[in-house]
N, C-alpha and C positions, 0 to 999 in steps of 0.2 A: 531740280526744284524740290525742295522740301515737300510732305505729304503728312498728313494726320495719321496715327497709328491707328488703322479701322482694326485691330483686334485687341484694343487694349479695352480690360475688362472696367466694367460702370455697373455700380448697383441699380436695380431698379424697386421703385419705391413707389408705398400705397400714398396717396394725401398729405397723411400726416406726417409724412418722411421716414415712417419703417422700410425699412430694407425687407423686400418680400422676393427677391432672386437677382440675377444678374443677365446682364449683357452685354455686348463688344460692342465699342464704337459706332462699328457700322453695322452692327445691328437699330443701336437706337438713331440711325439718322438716316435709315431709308424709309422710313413713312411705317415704320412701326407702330408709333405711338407711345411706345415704349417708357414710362414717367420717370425721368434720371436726375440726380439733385446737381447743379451745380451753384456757383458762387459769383458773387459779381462784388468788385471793392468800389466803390465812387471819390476819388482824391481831390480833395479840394485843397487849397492854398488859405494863407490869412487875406488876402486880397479876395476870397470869394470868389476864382477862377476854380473853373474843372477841367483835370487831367484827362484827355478821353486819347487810347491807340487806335492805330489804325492798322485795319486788319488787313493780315499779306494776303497776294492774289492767290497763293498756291491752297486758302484755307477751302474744307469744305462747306462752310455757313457763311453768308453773308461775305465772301472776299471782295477786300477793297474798298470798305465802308468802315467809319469812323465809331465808336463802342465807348463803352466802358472802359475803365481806366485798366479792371483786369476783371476777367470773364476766364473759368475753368471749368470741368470737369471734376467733381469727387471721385477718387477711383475705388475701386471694389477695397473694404476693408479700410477704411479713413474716412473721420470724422469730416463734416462741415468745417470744423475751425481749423482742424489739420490741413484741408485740400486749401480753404484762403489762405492761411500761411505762407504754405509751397506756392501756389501762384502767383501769390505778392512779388516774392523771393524771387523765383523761375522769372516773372514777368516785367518788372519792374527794379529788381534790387533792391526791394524796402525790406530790411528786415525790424526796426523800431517804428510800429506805428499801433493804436492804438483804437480798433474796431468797433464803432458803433449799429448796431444790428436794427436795418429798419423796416424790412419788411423777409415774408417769404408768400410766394406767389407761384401758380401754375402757368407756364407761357405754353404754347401752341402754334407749330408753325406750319411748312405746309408740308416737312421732313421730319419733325422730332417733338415731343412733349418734354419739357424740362420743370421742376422744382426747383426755381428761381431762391437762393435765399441770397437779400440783397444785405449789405454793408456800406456804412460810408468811414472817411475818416478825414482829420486837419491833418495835411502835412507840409513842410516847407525843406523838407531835405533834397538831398540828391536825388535823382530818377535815373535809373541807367535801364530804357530799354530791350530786350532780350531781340535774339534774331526772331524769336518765334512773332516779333511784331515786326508791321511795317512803318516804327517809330510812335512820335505822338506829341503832344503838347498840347498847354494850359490854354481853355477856351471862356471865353468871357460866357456870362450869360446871355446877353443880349447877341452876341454870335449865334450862340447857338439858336436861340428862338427865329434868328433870321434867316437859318438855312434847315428848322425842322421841315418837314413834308416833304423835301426836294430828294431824297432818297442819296442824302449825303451820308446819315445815321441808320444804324440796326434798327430794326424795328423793335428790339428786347429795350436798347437804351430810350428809343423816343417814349415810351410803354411807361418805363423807367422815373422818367424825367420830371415828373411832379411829385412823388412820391420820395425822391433825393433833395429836392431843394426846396422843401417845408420841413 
């Protein structure tokens, strides 16, 4: 079973997204605290459907619960729009799509402090899945409103979810 690289280096950052040192993986995901920027893409369709994956058992956050369409890590030394890029790409196989920046936000969980900077985007292409998911597919809205709370969804996407679809 595949594992998360706990030594792969993450900047850590003040507030406003300076880079003020670094840390490994699984430094910032044992209850550090530790404030690390990642990315989150929201894919929607022209029908108004959202792409959301679902995440492999073998992950360390959240496995086996439904997410954002791509969620990553920044790694040490790459930009915010360099690590969505690679993500898209790594995550999903989109490499033409066209990033609209809608929020950046601090989350808190009961493992890691992350600097949320979210994105959304229209797309109607191919999706080709990576192994690093446990697959995924377009969710109507009313879907989803009808299985939030039941701890179907991350808690980072339900968090998420008003703030993507206004």
């Amino acid at each position: 079973m595949p594992a998360d690289n706990r030594s792969e280096l993450f900047p850590v950052v003040d507030l406003s997204g300076r880079v003020v040192g670094r840390a490994t993986r699984g430094e910032c995901h044992n209850g550090s605290m530790l404030l690390h920027p990642v990315v989150h893409l929201h894919v929607f369709n022209s029908r108004g459907e959202l792409y959301l994956q679902r995440r492999p058992l073998w992950k360390d956050i959240q496995p086996g619960r439904w997410d954002t369409a791509v969620g990553g890590h920044v790694d040490y030394g790459e930009t915010v729009g360099e690590a969505l890029r690679r993500e898209v790409r790594e995550e999903l196989g989109i490499v033409d799509f066209e990033p609209e920046a809608v929020a950046v936000y601090p989350f808190r969980s009961e493992r890691e402090y992350e600097l949320v900077h979210v994105f959304r985007t229209l797309y109607d292409g191919a999706i080709r899945p990576s192994d690093e998911l446990d697959g995924g597919r377009f969710w109507s809205p009313d879907e989803i409103r009808e299985k939030l709370g039941k701890g179907v969804f991350t808690p980072n996407f339900e968090g998420e979810l008003t703030r993507i679809l206004n």
